[in-house]
N, CA, C and O atoms as a CHARMM CRD file, in Angstrom:
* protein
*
  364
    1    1 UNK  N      0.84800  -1.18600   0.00000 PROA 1      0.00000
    2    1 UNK  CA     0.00000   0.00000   0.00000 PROA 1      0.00000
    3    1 UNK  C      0.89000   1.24400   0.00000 PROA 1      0.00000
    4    1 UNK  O      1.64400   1.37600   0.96400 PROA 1      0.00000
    5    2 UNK  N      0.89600   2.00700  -0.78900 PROA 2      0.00000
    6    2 UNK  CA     1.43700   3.43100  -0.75800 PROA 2      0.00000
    7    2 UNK  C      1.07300   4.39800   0.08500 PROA 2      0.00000
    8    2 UNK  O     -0.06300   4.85800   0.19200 PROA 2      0.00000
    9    3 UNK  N      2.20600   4.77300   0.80000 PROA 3      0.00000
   10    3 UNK  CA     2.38000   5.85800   1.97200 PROA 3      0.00000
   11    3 UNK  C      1.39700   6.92400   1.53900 PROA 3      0.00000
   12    3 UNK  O      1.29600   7.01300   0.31500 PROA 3      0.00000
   13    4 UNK  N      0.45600   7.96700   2.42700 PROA 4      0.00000
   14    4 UNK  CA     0.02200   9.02900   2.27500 PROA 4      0.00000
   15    4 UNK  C      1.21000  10.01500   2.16200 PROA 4      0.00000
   16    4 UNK  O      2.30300   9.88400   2.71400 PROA 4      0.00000
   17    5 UNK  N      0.75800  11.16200   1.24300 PROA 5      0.00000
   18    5 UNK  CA     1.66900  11.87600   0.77500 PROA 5      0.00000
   19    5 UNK  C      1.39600  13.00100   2.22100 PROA 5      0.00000
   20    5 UNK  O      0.71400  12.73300   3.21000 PROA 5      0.00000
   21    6 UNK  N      2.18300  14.32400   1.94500 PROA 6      0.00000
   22    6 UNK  CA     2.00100  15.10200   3.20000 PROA 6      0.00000
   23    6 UNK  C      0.83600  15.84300   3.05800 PROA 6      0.00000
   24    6 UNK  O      0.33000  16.23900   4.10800 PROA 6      0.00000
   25    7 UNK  N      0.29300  16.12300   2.02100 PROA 7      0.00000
   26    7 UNK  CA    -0.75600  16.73000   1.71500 PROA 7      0.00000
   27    7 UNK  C     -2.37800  15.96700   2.62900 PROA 7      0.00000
   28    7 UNK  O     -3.35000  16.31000   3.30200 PROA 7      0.00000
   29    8 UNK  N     -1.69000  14.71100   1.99400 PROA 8      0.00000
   30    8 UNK  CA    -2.79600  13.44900   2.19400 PROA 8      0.00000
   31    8 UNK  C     -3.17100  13.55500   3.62400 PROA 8      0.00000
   32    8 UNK  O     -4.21200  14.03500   4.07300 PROA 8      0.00000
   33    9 UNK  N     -2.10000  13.00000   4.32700 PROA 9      0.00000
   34    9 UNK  CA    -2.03200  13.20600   5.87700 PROA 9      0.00000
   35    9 UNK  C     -2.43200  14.56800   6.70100 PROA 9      0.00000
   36    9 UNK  O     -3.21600  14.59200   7.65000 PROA 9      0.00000
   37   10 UNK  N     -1.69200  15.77100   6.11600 PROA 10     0.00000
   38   10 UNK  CA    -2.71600  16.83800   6.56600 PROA 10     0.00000
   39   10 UNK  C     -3.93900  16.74000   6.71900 PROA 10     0.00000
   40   10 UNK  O     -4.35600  16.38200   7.82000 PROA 10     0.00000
   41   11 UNK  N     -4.94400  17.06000   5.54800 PROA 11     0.00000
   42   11 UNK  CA    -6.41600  16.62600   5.51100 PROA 11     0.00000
   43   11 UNK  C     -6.91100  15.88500   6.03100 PROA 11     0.00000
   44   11 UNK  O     -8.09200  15.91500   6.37700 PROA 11     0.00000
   45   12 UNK  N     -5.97900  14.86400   6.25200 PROA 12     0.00000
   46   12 UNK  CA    -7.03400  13.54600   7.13700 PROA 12     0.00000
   47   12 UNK  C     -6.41700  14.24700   8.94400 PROA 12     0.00000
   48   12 UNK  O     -6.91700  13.58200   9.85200 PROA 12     0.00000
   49   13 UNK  N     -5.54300  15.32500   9.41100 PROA 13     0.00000
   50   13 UNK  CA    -5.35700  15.25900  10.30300 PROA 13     0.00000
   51   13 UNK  C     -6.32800  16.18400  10.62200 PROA 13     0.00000
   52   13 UNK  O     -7.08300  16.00000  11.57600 PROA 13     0.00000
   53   14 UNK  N     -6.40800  17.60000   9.60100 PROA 14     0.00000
   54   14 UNK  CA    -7.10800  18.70900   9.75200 PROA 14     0.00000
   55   14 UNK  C     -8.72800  18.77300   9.96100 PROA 14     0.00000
   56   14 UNK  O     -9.45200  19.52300  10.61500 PROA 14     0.00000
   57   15 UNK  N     -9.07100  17.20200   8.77400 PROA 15     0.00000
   58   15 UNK  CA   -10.34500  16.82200   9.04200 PROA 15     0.00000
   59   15 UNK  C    -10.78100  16.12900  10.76000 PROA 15     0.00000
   60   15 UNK  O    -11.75200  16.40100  11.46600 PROA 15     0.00000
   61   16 UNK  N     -9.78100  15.29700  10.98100 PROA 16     0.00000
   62   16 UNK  CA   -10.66200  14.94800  12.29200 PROA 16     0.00000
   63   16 UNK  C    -10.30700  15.57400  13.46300 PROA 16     0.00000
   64   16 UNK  O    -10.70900  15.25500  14.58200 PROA 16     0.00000
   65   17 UNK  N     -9.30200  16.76400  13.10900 PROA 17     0.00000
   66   17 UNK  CA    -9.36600  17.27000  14.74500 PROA 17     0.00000
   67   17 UNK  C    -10.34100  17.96000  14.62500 PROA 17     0.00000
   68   17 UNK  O    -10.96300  18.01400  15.68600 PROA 17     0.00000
   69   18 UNK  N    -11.11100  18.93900  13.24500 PROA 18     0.00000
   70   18 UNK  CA   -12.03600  19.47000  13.61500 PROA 18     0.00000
   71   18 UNK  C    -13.85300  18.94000  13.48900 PROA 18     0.00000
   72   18 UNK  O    -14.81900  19.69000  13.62700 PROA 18     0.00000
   73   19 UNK  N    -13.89300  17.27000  13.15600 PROA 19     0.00000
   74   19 UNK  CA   -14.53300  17.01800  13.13800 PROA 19     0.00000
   75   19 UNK  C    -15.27400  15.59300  13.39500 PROA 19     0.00000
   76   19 UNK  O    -16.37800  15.16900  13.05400 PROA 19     0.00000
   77   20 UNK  N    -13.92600  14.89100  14.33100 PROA 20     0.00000
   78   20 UNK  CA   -13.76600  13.61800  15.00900 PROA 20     0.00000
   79   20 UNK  C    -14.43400  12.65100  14.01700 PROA 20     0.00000
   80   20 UNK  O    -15.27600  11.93000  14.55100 PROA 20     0.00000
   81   21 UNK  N    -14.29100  12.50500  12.96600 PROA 21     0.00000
   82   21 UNK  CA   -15.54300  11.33400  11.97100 PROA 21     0.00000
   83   21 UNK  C    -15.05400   9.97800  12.81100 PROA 21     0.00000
   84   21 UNK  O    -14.06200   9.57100  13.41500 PROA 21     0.00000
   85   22 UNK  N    -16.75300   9.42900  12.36200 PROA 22     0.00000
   86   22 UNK  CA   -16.78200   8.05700  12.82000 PROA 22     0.00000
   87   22 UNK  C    -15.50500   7.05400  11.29000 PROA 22     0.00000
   88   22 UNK  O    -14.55500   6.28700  11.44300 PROA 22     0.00000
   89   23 UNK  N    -16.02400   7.48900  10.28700 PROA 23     0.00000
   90   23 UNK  CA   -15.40000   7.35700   8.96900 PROA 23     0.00000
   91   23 UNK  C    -14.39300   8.49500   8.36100 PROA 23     0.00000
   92   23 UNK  O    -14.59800   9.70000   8.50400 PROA 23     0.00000
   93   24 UNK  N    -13.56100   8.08200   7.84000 PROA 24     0.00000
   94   24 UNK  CA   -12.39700   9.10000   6.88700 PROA 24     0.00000
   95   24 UNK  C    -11.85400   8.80700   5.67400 PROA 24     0.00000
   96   24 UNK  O    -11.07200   7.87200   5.84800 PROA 24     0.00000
   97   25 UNK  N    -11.87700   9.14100   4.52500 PROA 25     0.00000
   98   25 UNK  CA   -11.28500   8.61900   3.74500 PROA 25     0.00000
   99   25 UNK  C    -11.26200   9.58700   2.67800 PROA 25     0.00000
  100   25 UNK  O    -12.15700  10.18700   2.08400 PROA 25     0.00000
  101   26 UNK  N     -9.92800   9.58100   2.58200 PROA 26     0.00000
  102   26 UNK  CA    -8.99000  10.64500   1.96500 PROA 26     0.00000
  103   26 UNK  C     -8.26600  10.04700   0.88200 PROA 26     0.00000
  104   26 UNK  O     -7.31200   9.32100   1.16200 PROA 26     0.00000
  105   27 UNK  N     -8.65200  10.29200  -0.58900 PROA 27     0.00000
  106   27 UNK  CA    -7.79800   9.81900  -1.72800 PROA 27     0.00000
  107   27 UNK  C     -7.28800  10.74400  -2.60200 PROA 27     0.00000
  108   27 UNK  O     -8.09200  11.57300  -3.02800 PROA 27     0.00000
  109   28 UNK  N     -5.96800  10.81900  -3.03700 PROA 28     0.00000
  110   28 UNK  CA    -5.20700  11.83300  -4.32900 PROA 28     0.00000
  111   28 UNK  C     -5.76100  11.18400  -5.58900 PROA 28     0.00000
  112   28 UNK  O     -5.50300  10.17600  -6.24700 PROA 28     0.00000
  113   29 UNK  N     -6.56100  12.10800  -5.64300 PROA 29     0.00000
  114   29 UNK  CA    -7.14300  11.06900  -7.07000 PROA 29     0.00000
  115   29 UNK  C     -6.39800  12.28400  -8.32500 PROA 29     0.00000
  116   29 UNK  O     -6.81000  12.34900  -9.48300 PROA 29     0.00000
  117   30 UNK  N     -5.58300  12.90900  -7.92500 PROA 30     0.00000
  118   30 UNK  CA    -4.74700  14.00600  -9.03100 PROA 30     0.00000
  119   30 UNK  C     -4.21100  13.25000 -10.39400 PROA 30     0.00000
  120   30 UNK  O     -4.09700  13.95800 -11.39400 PROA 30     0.00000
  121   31 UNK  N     -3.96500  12.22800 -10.46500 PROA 31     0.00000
  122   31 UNK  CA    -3.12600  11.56600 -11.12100 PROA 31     0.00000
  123   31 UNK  C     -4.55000  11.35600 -12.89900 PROA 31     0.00000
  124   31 UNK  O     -4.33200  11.22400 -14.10300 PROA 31     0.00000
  125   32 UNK  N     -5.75300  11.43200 -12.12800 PROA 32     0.00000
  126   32 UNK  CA    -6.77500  11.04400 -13.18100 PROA 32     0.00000
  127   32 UNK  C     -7.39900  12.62400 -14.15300 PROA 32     0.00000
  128   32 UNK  O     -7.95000  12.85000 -15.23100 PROA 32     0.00000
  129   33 UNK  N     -6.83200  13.50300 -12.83200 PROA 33     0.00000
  130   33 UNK  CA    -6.84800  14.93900 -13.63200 PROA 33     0.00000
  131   33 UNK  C     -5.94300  15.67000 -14.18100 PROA 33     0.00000
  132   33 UNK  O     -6.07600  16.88400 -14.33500 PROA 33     0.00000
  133   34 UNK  N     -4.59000  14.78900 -14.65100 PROA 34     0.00000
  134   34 UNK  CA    -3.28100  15.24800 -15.15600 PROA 34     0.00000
  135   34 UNK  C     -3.58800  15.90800 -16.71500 PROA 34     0.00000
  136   34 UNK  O     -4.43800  15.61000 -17.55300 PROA 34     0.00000
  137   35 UNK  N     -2.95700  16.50800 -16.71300 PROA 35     0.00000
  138   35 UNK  CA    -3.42900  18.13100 -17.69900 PROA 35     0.00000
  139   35 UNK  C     -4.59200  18.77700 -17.97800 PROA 35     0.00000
  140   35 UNK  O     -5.05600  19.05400 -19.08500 PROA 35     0.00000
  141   36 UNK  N     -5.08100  19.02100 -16.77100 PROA 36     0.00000
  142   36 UNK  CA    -6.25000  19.00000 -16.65500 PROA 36     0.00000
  143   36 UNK  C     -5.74800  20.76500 -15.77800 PROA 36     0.00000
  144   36 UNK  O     -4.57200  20.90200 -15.43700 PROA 36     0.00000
  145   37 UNK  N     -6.81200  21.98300 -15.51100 PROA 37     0.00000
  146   37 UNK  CA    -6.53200  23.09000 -14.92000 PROA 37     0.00000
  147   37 UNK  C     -6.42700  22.83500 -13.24000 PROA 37     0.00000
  148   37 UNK  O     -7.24900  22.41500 -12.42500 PROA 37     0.00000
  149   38 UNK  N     -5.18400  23.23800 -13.13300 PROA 38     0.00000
  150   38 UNK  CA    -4.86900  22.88800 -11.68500 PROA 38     0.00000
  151   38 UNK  C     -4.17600  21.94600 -11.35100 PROA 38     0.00000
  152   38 UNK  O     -3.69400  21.93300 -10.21800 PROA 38     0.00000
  153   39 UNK  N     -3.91600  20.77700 -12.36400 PROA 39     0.00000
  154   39 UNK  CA    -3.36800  19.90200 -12.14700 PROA 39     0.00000
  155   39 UNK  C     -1.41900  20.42000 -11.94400 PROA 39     0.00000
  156   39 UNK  O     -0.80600  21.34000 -12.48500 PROA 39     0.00000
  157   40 UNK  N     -0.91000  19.28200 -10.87500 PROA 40     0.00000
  158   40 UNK  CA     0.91900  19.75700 -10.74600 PROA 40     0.00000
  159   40 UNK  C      1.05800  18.54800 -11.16400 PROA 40     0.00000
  160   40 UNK  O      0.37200  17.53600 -11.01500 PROA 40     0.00000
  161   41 UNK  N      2.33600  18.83300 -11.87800 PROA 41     0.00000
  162   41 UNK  CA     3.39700  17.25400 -12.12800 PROA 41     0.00000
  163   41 UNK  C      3.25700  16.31200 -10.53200 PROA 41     0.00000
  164   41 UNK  O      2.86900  15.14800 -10.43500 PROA 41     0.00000
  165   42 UNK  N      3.45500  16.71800 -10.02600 PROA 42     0.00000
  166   42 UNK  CA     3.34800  15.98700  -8.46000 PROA 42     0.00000
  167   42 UNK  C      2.24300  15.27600  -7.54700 PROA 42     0.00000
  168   42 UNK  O      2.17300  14.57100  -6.54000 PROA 42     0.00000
  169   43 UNK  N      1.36100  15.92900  -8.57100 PROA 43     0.00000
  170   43 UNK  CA    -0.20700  15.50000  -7.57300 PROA 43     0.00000
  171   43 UNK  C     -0.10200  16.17100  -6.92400 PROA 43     0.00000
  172   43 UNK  O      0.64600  17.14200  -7.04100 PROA 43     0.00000
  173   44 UNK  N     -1.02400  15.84400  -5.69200 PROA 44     0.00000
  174   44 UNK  CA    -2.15400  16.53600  -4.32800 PROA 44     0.00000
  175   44 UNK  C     -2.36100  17.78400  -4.50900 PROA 44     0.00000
  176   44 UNK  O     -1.93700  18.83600  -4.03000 PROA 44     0.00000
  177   45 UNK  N     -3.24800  17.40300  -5.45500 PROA 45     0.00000
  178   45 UNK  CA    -4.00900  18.75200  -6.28300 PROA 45     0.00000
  179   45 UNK  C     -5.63900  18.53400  -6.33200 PROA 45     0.00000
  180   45 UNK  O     -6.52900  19.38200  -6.40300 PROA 45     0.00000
  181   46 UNK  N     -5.72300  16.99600  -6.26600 PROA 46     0.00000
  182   46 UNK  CA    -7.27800  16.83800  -6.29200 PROA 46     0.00000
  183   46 UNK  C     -7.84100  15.59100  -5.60300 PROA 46     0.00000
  184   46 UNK  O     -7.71200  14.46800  -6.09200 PROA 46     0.00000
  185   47 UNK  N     -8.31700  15.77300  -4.73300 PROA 47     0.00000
  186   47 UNK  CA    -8.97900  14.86900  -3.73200 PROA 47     0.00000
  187   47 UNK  C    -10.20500  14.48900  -3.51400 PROA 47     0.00000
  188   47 UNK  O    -11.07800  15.30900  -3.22900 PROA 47     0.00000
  189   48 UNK  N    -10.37800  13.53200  -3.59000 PROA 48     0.00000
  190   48 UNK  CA   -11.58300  12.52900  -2.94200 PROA 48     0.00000
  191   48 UNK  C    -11.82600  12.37600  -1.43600 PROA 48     0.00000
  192   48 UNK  O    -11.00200  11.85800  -0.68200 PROA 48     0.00000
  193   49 UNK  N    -13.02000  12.86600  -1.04700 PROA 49     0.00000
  194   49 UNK  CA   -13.11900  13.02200   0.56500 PROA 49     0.00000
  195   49 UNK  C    -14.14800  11.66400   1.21500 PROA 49     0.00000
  196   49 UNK  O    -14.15900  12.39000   2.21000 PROA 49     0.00000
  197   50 UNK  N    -14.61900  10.98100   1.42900 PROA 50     0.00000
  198   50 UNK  CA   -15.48900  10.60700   2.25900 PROA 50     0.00000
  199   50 UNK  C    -15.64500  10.64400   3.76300 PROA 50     0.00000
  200   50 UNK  O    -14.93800   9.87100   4.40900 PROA 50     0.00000
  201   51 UNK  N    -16.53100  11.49200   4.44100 PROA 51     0.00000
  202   51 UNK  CA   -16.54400  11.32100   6.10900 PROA 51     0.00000
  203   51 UNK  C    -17.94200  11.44800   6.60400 PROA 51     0.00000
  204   51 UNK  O    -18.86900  12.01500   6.02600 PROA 51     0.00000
  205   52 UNK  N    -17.96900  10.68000   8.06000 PROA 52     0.00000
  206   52 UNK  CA   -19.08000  10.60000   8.21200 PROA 52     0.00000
  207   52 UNK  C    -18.63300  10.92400   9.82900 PROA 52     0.00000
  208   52 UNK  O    -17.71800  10.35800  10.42700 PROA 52     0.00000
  209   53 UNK  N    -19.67500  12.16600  10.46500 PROA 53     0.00000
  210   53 UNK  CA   -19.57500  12.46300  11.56500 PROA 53     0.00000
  211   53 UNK  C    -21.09200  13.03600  11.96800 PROA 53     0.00000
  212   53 UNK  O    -22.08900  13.43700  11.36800 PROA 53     0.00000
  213   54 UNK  N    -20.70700  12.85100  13.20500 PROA 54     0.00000
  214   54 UNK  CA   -21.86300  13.64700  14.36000 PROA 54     0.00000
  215   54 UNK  C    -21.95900  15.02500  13.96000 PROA 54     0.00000
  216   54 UNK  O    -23.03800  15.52400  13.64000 PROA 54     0.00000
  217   55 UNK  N    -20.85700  15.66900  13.96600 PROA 55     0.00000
  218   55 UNK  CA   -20.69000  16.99300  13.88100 PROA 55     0.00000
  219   55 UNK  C    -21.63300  17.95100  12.04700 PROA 55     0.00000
  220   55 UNK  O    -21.82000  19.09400  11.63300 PROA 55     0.00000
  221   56 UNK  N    -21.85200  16.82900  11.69100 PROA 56     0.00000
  222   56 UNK  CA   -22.95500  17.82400  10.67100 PROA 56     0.00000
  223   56 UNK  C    -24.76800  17.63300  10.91000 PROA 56     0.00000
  224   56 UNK  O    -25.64600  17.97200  10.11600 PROA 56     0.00000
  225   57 UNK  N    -24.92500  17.01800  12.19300 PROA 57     0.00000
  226   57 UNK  CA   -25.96300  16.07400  12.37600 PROA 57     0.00000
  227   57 UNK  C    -26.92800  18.17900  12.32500 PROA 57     0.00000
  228   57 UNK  O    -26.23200  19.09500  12.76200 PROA 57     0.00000
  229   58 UNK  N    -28.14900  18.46800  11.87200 PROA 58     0.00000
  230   58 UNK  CA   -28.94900  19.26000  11.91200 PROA 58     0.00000
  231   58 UNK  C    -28.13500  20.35700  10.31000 PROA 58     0.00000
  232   58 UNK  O    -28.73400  21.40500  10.06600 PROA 58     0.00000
  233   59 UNK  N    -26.98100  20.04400   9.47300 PROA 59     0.00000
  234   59 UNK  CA   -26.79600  20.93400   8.74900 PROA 59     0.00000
  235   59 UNK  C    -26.91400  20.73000   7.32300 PROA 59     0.00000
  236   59 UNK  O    -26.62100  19.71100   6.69700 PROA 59     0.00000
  237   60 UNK  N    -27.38000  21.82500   6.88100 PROA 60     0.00000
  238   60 UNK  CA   -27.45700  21.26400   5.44000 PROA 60     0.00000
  239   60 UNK  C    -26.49300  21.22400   4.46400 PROA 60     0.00000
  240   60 UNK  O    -25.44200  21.85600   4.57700 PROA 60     0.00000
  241   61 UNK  N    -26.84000  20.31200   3.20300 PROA 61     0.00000
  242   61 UNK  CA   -25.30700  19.78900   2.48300 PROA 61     0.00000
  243   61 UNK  C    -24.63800  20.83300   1.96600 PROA 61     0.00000
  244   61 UNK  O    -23.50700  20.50700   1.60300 PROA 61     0.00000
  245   62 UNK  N    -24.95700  22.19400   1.75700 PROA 62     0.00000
  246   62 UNK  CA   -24.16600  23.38200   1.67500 PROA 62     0.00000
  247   62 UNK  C    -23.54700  23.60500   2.69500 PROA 62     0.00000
  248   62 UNK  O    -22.34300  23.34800   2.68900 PROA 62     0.00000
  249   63 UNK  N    -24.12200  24.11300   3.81100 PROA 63     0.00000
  250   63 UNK  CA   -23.13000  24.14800   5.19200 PROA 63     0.00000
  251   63 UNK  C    -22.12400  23.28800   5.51100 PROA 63     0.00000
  252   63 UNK  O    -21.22200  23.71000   6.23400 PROA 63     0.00000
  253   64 UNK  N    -22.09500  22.01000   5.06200 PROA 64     0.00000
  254   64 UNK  CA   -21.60000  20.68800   5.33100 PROA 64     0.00000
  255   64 UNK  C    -19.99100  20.97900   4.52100 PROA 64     0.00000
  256   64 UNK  O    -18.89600  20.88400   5.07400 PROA 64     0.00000
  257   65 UNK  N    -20.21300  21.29500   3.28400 PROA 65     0.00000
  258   65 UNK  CA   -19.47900  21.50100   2.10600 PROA 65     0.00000
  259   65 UNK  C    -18.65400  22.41400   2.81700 PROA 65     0.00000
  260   65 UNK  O    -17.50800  22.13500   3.17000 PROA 65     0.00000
  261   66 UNK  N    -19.36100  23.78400   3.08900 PROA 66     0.00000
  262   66 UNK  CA   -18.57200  24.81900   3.53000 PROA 66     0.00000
  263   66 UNK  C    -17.84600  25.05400   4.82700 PROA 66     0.00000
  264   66 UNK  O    -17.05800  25.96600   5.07700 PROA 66     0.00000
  265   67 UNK  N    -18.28000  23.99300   5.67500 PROA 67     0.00000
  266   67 UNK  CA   -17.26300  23.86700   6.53700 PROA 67     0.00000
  267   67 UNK  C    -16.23000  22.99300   6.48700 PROA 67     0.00000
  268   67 UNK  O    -15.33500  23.20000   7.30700 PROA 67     0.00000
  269   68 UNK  N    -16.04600  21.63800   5.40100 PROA 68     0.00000
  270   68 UNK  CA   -15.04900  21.21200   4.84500 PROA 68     0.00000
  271   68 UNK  C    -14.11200  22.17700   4.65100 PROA 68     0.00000
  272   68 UNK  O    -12.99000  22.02900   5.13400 PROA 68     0.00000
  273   69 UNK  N    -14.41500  23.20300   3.97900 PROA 69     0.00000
  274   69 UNK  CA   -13.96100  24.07000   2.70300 PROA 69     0.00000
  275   69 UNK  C    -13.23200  24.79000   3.40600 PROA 69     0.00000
  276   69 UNK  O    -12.03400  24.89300   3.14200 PROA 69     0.00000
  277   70 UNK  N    -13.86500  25.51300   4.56700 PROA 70     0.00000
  278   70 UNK  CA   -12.88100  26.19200   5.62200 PROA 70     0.00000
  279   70 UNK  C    -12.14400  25.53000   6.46700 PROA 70     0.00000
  280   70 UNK  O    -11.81100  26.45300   7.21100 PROA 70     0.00000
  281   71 UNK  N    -11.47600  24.26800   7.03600 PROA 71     0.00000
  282   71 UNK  CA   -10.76700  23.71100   7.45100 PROA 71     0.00000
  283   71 UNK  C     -9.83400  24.07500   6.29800 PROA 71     0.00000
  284   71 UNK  O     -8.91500  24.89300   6.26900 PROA 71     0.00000
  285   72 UNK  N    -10.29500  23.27800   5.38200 PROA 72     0.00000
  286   72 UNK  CA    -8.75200  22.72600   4.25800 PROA 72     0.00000
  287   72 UNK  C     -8.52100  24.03800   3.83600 PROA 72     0.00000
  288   72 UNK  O     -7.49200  23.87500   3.18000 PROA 72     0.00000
  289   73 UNK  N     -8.86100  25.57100   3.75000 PROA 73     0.00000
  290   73 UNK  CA    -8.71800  26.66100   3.07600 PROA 73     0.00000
  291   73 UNK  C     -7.07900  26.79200   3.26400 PROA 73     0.00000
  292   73 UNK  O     -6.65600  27.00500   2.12800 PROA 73     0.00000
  293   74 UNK  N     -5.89200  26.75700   4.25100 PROA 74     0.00000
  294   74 UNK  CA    -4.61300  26.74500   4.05700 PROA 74     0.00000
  295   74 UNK  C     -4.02100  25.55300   3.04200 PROA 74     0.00000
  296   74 UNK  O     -2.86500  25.57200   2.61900 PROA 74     0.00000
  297   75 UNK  N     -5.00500  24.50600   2.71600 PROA 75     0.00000
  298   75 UNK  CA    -4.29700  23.43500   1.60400 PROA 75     0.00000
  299   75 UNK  C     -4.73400  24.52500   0.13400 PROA 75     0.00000
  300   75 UNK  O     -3.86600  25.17400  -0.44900 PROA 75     0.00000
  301   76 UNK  N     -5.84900  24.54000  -0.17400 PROA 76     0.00000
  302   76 UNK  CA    -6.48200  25.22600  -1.10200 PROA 76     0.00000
  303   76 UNK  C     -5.32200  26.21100  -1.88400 PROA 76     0.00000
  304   76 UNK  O     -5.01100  26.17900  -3.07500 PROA 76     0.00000
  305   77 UNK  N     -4.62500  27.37000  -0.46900 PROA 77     0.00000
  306   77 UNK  CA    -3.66300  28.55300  -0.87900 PROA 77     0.00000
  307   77 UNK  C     -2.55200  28.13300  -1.12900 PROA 77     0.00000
  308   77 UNK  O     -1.78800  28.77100  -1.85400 PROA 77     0.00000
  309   78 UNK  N     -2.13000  26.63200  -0.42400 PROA 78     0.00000
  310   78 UNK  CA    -0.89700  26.14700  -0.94800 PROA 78     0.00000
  311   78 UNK  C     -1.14900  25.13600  -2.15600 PROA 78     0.00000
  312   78 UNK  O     -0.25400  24.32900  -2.40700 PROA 78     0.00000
  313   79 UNK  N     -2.29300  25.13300  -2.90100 PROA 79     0.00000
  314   79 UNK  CA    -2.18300  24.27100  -4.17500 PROA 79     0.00000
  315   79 UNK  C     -2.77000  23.44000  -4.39300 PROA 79     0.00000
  316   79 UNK  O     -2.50600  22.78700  -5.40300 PROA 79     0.00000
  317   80 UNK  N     -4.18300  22.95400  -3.28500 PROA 80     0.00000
  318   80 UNK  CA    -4.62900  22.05900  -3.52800 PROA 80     0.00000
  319   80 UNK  C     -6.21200  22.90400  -4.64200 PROA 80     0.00000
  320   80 UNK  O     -6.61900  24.05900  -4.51200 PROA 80     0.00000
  321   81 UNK  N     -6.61200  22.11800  -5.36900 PROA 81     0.00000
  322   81 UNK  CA    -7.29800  22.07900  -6.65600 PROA 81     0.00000
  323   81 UNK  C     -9.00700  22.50600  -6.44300 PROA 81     0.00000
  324   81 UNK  O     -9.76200  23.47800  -6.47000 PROA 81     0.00000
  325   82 UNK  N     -8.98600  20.76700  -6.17700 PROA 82     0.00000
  326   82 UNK  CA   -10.34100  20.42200  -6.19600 PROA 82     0.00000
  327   82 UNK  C    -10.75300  19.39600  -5.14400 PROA 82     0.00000
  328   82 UNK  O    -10.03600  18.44100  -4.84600 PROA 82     0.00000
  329   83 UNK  N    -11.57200  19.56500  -4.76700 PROA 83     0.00000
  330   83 UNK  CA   -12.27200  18.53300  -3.75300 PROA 83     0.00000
  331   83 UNK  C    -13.92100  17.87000  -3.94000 PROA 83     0.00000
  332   83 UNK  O    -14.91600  18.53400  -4.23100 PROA 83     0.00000
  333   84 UNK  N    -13.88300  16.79400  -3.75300 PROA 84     0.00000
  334   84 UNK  CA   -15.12100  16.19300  -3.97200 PROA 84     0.00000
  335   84 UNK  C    -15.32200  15.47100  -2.74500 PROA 84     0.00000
  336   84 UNK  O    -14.49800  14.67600  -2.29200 PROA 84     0.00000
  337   85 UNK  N    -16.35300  15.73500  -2.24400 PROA 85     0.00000
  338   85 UNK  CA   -16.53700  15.89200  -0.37800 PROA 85     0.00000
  339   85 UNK  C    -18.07900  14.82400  -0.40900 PROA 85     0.00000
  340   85 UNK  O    -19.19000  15.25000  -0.72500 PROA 85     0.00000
  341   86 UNK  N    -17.79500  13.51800  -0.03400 PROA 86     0.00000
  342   86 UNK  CA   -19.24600  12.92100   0.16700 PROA 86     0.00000
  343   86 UNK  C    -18.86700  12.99500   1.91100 PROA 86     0.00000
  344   86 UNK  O    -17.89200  12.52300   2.49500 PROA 86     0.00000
  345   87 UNK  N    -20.20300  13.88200   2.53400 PROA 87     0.00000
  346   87 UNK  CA   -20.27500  14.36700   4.00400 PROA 87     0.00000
  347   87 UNK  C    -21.45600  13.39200   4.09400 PROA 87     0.00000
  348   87 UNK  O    -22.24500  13.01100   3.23000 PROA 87     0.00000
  349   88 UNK  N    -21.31800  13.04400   5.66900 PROA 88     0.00000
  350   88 UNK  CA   -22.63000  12.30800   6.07200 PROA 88     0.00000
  351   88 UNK  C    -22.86200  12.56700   7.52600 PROA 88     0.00000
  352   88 UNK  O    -21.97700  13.11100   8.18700 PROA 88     0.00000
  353   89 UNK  N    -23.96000  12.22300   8.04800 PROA 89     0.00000
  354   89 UNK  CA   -24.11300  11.63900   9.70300 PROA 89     0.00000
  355   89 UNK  C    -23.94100  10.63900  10.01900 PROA 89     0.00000
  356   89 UNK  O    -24.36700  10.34000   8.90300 PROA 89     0.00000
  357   90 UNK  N    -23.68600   9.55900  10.53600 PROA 90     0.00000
  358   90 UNK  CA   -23.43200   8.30700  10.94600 PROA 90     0.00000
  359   90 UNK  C    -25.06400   8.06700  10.93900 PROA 90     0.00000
  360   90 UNK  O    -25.09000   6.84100  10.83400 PROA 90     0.00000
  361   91 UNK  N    -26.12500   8.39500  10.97600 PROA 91     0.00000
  362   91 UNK  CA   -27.67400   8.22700  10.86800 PROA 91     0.00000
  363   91 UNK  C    -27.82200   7.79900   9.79500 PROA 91     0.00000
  364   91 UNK  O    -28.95400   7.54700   9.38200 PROA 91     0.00000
């Protein structure tokens, strides 16, 4: 299995301190958007999110999105792309 990159590991650290998920799952899926806008020779540019926590339990899937969005906002300024965020409740 291939090591998480540092990018990788951030997000999955940034995600559960601020949002303890029961579930996490964090993939560089950059490699499938290569020359594509935004894309780096290097990857961790575009990520696949899945999490499932307590902490969105009463919010809606915009709010949900946008508080993803503001955690990771220091990955975003250092280069990260795109994100595709399936948020849930453990319900």
């Amino acid at each position: 299995m291939p090591q998480p990159s540092d990018r990788t590991s951030r997000i999955r650290d940034l995600l559960t301190a601020a949002f303890e998920p029961e579930h996490l799952s964090v993939v560089d899926d950059s490699a499938r958007h290569a020359g594509h806008a935004g894309a780096a020779p290097g990857g961790e540019t575009h990520y696949n999110i899945e999490i499932t926590s307590h902490a969105f339990a009463g919010l809606s899937r915009v709010q949900i999105q946008r508080a993803v969005m503001m955690v990771l906002q220091k990955e975003f300024d250092s280069g990260l792309h795109a994100l595709s965020i399936q948020a849930k409740t453990p319900q």
